[in-house]
VEXDREN-2710 file (C-alpha; in Angstrom, 1 decimal):
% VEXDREN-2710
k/r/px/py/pz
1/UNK/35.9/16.2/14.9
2/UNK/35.1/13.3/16.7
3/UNK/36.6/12.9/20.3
4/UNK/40.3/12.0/20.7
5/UNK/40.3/10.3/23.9
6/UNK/41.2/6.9/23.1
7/UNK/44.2/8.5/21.7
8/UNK/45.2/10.1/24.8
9/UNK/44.0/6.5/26.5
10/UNK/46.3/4.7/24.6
11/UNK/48.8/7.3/25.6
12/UNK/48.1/7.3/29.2
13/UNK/49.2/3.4/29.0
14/UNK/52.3/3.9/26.6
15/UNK/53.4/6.3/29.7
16/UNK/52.5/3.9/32.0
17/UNK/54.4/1.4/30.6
18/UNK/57.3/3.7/30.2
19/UNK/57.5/4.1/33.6
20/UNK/57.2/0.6/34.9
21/UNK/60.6/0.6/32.5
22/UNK/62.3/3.1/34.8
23/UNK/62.3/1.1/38.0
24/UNK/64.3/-1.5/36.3
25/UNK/67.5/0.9/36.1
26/UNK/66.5/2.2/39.4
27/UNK/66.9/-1.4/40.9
28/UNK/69.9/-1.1/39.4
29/UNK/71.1/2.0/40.9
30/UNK/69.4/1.0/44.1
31/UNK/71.7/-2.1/44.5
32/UNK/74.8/-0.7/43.1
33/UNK/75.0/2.0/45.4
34/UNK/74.8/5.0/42.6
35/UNK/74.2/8.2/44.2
36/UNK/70.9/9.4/42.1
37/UNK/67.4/8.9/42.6
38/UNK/66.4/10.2/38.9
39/UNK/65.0/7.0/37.7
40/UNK/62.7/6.7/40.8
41/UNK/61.9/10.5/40.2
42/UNK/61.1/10.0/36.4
43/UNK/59.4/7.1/36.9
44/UNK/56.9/8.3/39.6
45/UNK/56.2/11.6/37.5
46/UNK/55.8/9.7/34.0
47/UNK/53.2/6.7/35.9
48/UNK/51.4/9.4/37.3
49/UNK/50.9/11.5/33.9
50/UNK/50.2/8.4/32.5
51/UNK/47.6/7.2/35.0
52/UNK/45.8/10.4/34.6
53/UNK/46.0/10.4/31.3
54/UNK/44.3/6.8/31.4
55/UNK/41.4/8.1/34.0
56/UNK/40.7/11.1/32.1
57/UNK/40.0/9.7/28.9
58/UNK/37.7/6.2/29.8
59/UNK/35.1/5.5/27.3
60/UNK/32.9/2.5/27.2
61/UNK/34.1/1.6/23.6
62/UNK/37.0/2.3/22.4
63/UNK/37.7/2.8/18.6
64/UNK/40.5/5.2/16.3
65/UNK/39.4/6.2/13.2
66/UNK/41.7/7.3/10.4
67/UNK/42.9/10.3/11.5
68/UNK/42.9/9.9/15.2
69/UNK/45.1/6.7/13.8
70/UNK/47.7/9.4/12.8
71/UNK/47.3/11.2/15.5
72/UNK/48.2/8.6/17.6
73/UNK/51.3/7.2/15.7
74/UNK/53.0/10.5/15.9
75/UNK/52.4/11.6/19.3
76/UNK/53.1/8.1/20.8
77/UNK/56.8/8.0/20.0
78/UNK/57.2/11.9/20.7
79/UNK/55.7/11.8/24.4
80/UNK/57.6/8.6/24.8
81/UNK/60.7/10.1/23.8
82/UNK/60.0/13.5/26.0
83/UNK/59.3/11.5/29.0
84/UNK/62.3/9.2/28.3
85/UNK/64.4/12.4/28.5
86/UNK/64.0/12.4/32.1
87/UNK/66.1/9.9/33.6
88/UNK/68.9/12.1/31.8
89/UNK/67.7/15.8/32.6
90/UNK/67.5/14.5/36.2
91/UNK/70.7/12.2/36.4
92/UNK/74.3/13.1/37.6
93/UNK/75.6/13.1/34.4
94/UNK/75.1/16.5/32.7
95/UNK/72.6/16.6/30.0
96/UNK/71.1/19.6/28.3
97/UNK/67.9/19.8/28.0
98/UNK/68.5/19.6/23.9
99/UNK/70.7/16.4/24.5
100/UNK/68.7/14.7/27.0
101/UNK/65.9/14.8/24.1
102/UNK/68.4/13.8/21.3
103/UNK/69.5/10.7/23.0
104/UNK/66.6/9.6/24.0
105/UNK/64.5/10.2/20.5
106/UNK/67.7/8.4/18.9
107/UNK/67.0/5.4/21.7
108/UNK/63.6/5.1/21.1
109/UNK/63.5/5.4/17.2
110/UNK/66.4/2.7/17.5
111/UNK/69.2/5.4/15.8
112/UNK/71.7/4.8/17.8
113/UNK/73.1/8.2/17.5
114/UNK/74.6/9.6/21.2
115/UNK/76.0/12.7/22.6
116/UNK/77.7/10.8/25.5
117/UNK/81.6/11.3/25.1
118/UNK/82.7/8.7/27.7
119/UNK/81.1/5.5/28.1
120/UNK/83.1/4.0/30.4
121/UNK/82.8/6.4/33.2
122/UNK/78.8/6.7/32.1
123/UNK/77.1/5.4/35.4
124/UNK/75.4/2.3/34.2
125/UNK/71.8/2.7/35.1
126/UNK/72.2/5.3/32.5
127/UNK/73.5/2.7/29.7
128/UNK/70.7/0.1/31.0
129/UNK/68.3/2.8/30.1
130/UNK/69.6/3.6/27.0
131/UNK/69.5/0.1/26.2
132/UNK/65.6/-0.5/27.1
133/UNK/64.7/2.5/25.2
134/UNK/66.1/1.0/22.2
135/UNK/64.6/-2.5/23.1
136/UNK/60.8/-0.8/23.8
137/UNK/61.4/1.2/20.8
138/UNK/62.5/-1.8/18.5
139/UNK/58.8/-3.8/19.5
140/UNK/57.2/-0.9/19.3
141/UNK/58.2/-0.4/15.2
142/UNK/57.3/-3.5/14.9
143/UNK/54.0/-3.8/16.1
144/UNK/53.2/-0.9/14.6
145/UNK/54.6/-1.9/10.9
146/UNK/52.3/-4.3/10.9
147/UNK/48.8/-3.5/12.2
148/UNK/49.0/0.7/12.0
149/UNK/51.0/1.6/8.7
150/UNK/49.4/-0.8/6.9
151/UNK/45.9/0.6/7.4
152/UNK/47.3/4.1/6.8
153/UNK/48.7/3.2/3.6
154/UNK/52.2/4.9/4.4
155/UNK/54.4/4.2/1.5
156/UNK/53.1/0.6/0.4
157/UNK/52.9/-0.8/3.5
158/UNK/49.0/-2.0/3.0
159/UNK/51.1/-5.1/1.7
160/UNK/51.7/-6.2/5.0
161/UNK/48.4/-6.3/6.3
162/UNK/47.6/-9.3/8.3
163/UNK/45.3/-11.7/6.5
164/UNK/41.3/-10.9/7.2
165/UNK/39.2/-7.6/6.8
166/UNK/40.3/-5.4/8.8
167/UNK/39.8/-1.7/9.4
168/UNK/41.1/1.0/11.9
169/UNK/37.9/0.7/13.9
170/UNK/39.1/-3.1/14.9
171/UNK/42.9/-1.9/15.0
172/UNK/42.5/-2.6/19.0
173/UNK/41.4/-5.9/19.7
174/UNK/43.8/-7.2/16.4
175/UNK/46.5/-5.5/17.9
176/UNK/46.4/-6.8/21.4
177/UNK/45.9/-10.2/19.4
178/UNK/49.3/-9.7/17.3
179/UNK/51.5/-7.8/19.6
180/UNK/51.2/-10.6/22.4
181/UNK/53.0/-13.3/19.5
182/UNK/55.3/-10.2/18.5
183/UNK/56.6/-9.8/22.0
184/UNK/56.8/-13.2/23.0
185/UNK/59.1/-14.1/20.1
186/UNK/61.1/-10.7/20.6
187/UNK/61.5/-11.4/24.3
188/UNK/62.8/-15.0/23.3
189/UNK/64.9/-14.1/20.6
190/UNK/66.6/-11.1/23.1
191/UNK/67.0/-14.0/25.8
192/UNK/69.0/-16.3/23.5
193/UNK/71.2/-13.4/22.1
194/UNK/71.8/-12.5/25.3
195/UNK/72.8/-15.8/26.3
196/UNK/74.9/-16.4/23.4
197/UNK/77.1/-13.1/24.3
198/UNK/77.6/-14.5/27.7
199/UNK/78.9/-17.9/26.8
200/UNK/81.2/-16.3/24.5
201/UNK/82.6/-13.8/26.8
202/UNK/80.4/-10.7/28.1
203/UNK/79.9/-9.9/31.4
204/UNK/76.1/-10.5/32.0
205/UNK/75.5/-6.5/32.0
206/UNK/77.2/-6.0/28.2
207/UNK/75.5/-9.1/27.3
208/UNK/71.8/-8.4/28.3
209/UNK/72.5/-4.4/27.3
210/UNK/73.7/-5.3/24.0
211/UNK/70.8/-7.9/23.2
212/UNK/68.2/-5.4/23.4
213/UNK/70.3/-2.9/21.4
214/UNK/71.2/-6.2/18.6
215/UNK/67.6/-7.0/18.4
216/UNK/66.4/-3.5/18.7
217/UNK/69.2/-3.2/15.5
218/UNK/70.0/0.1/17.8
219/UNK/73.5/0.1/18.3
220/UNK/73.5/1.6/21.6
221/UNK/76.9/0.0/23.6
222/UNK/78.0/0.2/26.7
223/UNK/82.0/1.1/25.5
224/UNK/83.3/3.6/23.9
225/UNK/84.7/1.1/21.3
226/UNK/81.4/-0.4/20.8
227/UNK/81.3/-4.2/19.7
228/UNK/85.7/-3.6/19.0
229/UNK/86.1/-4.0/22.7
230/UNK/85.5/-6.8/23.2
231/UNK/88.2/-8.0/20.0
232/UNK/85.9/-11.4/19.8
233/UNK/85.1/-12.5/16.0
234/UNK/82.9/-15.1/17.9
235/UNK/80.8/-11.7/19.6
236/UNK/80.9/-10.0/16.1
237/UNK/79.0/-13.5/14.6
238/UNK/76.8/-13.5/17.3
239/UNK/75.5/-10.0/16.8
240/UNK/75.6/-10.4/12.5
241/UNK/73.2/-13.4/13.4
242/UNK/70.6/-11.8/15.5
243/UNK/71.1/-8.6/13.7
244/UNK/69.7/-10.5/10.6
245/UNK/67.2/-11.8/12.8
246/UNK/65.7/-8.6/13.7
247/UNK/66.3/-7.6/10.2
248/UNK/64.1/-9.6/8.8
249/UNK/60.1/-9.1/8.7
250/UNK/58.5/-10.0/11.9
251/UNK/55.1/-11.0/10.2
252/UNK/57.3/-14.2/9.1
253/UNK/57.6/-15.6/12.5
254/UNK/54.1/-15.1/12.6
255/UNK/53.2/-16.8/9.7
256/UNK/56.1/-19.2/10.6
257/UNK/54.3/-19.8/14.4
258/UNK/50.8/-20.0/12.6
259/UNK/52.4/-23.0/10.5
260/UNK/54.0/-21.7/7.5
261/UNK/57.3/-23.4/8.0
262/UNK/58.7/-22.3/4.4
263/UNK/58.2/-18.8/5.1
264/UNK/61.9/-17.7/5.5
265/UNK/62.6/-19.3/2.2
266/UNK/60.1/-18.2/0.2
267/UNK/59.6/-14.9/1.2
268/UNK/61.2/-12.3/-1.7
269/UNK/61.6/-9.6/0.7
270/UNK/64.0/-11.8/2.6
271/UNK/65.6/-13.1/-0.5
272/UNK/66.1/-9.7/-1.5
273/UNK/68.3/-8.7/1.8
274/UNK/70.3/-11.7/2.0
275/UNK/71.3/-10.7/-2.1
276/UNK/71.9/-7.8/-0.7
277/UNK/74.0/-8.9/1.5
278/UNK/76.0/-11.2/-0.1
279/UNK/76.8/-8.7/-3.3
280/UNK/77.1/-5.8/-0.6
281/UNK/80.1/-8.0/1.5
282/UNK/81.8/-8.9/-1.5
283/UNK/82.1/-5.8/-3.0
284/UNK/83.6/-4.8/0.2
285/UNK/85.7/-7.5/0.7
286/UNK/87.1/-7.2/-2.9
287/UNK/87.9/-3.3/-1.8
288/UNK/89.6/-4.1/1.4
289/UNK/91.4/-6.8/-0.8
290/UNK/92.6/-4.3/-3.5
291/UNK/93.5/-1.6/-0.7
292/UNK/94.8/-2.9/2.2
293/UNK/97.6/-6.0/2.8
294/UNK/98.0/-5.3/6.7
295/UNK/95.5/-7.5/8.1
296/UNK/94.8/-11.3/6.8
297/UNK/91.9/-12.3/4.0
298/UNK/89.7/-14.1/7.2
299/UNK/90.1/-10.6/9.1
300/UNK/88.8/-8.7/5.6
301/UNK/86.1/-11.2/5.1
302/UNK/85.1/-10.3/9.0
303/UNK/85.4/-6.7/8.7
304/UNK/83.7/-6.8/6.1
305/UNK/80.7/-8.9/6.8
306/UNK/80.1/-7.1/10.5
307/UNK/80.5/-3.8/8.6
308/UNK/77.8/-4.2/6.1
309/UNK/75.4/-5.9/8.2
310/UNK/75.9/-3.1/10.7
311/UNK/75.4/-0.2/8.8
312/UNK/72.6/-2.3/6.2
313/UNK/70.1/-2.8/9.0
314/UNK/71.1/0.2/10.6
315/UNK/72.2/-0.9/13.6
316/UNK/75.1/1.3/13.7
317/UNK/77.6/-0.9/15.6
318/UNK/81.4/-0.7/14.6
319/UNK/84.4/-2.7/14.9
320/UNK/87.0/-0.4/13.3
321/UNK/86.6/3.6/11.6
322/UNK/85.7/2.6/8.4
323/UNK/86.2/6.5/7.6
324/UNK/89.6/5.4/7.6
325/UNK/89.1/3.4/4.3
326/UNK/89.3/5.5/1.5
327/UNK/86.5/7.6/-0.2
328/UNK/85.0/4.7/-1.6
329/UNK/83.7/3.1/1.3
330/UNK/82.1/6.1/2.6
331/UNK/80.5/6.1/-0.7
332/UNK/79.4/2.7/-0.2
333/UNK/77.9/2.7/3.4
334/UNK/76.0/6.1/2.8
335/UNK/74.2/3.7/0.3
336/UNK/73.8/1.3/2.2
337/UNK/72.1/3.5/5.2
338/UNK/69.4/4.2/2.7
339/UNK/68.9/0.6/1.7
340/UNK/67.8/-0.3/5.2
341/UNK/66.1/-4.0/6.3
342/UNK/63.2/-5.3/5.5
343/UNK/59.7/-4.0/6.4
344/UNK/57.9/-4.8/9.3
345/UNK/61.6/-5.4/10.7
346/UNK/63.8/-3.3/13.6
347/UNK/65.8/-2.2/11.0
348/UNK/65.9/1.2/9.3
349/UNK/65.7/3.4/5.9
350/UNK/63.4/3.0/2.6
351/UNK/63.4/-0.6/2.7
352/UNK/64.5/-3.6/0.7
353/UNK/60.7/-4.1/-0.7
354/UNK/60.6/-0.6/-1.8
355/UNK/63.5/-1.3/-3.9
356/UNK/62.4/-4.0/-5.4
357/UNK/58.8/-2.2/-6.3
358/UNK/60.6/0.2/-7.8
359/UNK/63.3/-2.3/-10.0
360/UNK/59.7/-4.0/-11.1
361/UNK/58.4/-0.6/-12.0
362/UNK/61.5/0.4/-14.5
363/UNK/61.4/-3.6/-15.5
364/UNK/57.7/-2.9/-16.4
365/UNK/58.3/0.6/-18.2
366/UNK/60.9/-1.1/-20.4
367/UNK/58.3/-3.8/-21.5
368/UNK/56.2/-1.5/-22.3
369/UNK/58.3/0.4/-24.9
370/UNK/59.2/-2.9/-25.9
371/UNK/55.9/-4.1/-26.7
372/UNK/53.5/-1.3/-26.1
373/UNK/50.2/-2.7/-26.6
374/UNK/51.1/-5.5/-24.0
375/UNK/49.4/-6.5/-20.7
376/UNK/51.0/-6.4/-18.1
377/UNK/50.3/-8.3/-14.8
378/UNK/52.2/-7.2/-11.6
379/UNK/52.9/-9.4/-9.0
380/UNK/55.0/-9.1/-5.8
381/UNK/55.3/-11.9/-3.1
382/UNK/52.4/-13.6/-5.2
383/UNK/50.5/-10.7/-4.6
384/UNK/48.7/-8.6/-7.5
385/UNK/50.1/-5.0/-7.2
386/UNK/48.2/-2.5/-8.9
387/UNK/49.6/0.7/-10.7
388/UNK/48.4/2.7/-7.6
389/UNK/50.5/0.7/-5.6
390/UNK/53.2/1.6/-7.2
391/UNK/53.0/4.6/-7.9
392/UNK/52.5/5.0/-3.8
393/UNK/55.6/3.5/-3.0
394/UNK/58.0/5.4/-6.2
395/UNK/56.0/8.4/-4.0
396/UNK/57.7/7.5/-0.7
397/UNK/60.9/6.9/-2.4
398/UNK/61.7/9.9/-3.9
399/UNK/59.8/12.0/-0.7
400/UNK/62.3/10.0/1.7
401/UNK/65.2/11.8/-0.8
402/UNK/63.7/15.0/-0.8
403/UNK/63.6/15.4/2.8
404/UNK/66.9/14.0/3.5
405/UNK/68.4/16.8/1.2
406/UNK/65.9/19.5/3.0
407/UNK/67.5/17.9/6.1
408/UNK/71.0/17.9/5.0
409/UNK/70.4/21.7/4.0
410/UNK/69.3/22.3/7.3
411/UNK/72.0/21.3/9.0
412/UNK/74.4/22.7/6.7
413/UNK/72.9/26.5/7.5
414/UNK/73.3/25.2/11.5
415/UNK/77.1/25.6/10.8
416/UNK/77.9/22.2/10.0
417/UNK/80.3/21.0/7.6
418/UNK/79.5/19.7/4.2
419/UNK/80.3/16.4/5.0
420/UNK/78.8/16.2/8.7
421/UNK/75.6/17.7/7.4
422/UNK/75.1/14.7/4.6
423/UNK/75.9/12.0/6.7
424/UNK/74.2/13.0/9.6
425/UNK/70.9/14.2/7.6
426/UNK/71.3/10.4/6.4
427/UNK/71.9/8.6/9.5
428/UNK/68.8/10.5/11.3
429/UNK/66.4/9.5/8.4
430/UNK/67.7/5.9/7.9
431/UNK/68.1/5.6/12.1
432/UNK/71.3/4.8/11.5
433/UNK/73.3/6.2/14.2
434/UNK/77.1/6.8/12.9
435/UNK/77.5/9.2/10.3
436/UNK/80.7/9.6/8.7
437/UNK/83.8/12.0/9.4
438/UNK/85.4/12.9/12.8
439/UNK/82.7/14.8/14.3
440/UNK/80.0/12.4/13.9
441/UNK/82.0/9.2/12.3
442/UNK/82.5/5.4/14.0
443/UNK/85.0/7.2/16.5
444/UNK/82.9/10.2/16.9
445/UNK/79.4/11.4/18.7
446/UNK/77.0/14.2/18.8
447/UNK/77.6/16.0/21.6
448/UNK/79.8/19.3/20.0
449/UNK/77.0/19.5/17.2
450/UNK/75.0/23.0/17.7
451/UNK/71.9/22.3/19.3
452/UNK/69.8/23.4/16.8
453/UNK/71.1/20.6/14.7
454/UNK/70.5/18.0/17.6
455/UNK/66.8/19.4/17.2
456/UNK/67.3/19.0/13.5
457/UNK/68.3/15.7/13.6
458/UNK/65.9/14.2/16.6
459/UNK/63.4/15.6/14.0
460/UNK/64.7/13.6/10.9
461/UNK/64.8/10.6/13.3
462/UNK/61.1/10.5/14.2
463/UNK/60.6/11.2/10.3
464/UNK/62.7/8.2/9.3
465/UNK/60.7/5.8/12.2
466/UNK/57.6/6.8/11.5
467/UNK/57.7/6.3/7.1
468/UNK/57.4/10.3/6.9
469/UNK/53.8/10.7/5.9
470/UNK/53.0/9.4/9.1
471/UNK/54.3/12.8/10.5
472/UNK/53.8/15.1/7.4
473/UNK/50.4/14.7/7.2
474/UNK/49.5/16.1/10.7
475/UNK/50.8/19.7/9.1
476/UNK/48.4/19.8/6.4
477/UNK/45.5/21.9/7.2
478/UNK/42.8/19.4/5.5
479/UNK/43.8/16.8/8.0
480/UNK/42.2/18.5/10.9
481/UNK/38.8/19.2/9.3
482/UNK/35.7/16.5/9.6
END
């Protein structure tokens, strides 16, 4: 086996990075009084690990092959989420050693999921890094999406590779190429969501905590009540905006940057989640319609669009218990959870291309009994798809059900309920955040879950971020041999 060490390089800087993070919060807590030093605590342990880590493992040439590639991509987002646990073990609020990990998996895979009972009286340095977690976590999806998964082949994602030969030998330099245009245009499209919460009513903490958790499509809030608090349909468009923006693929704005200015309206994955969305609000609008006469058509047409987009990309935010609405709409947004965004996107769960592979795939097996002796051509995105392709991505589909029930089952023998246990084994593998019922529903959190299950479920979470045979792979014997 050939040596790992510019995997635990690249680790050594994640961790650096990481900790640079921390002494933001600290500054916070520095000059708002709060009595805790556990962000300067975490943040010198984590820079030092880091730093060693970096010393300990320089090479003259760097290079990941396939499996270090793996390798890398799964223990990247579980160190990251360990050391991100820090800040929590070592803060005044108390935090298990099982929750501390929970929420800060769920804030780096962008779930959104939280064992925190009371916001309000949360000490804010805490919601600030609950916030960045999310937001490191959201650009770090992305730039993997679309220079890692696409060289490992997870689930169809080779579609997305970046114009050019490329192979994991060059995944560096092209990496450092594409992740400085990635962050630019995430930092600038946080700055303007931030300002846009401002000017329409947020104090500047909300406003910049809840960009990075919009963007992210997180869902982390800094009020119990979440975006309901602040009773604003001018907020609620705001965040449907920019949660559509960081739903969508972020190899567009490349392409769009590069000079592509049609992108955004030719792209089918797009088109496909702004069908979606349309169908998915007026189903829900016609529901609320049929079921409800208490509040006005404008206020069903804004629940209803908030809703959707919320729980579609994943993001997880609420304006109102939507368990309240009848069976149907439970239904409905466990669906919707396993719909998810786009690819290459912040946003969560199988994916809207994935879909349409699979609607081409049936479309093509009914042509064929049709007309059997036929020829046909398959194209996605202008694209040629091969039958491999498919068959790849129908692969993922049906693995990303299977595990969700093995998950669900799981939980259900952890002594949760039947419902808990579904919606939670859901919202962990779509990073959803919210499940459904009053345990873990809109009004609900995770803290009086066994901990087991908040092992469980920070499992299903890296799962659900990381495509699953990112993960699954590293337990197969025959991956660790030359």
């Amino acid at each position: 086996m050939s040596s790992n060490k510019t995997v635990f390089f690249l680790i050594g800087i994640l961790l650096t990075i990481l900790g640079s993070s921390m002494l933001i919060p600290y500054a916070f807590q520095f000059f708002n009084n709060e009595n805790s030093h556990s962000f300067i605590s975490s943040s010198i342990v984590t820079i030092f690990i880091g730093v060693l880590f970096i010393l300990s493992n320089l090479e003259r040439q760097f290079k990941l092959n396939l499996q270090q590639t793996f390798l890398f991509s799964a223990l990247a987002w579980l160190v990251v989420a360990l050391f991100g646990s820090l800040p929590y073990l070592l803060s005044p609020v108390s935090f298990s050693i099982s929750e501390a990990f929970f929420e800060s998996m769920s804030g780096i895979t962008t779930t959104g999921a939280t064992v925190i009972t009371n916001l309000e009286n949360t000490p804010k340095s805490i919601l600030l890094w609950r916030a960045i977690m999310q937001w490191l976590g959201g650009i770090g999806i992305i730039v993997m999406a679309i220079t890692i998964l696409p060289l490992l082949k997870v689930g169809g994602m080779q579609l997305f590779k970046m114009e050019g030969p490329l192979s994991t030998e060059k995944i560096l330099p092209r990496t450092l190429e594409v992740a400085t245009i990635l962050i630019s245009t995430y930092f600038v499209l946080t700055f303007f969501c931030a300002f846009f919460y401002w000017f329409f009513g947020m104090s500047i903490f909300d406003s910049v905590a809840h960009s990075m958790t919009t963007l992210a499509t997180g869902g982390f809030s800094t009020h119990n009540d979440s975006i309901g608090f602040f009773n604003s349909s001018n907020i609620e468009i705001v965040a449907s905006i920019f949660i559509i923006l960081g739903s969508i693929p972020f190899i567009s704005y490349l392409k769009f940057i590069k000079g592509n200015r049609k992108i955004f309206l030719t792209d089918v994955q797009i088109k496909g989640l702004i069908n979606i969305l349309i169908i998915s609000i007026s189903i829900m609008f016609i529901y609320l319609f049929i079921m409800s006469d208490e509040t006005s058509i404008l206020d069903k047409v804004r629940i209803s669009f908030f809703n959707v987009i919320s729980i579609l990309s994943g993001t997880g935010y609420v304006t109102d218990d939507f368990g309240l609405w009848g069976k149907f709409s439970l239904i409905f947004f466990l669906f919707l959870m396993f719909i998810g965004g786009c690819a290459g996107s912040t946003a969560c769960g199988i994916k809207i291309f994935r879909l349409q592979m699979l609607l081409i795939f049936l479309k093509n097996q009914l042509k064929k009994l049709i007309s059997p002796n036929s020829v046909i051509i398959t194209k996605y995105n202008n694209q040629k798809i091969s039958d491999d392709f498919l068959k790849s991505v129908i692969t993922f589909i049906f693995s990303f059900l299977f595990v969700f029930l093995i998950i669900a089952l799981l939980l259900s023998l952890s002594g949760l309920d039947f419902l808990t246990a579904i919606s939670g084994a859901a919202s962990a593998i779509s990073n959803v955040g919210p499940g459904l019922g009053e345990v873990i529903g809109p009004n609900g959190n995770y803290k009086s879950i066994p901990d087991v299950s908040k092992w469980i479920l920070s499992f299903g979470m890296l799962l659900g971020r990381l495509e699953l045979f990112a993960i699954l792979v590293l337990f197969f014997p025959s991956f660790w041999k030359n």
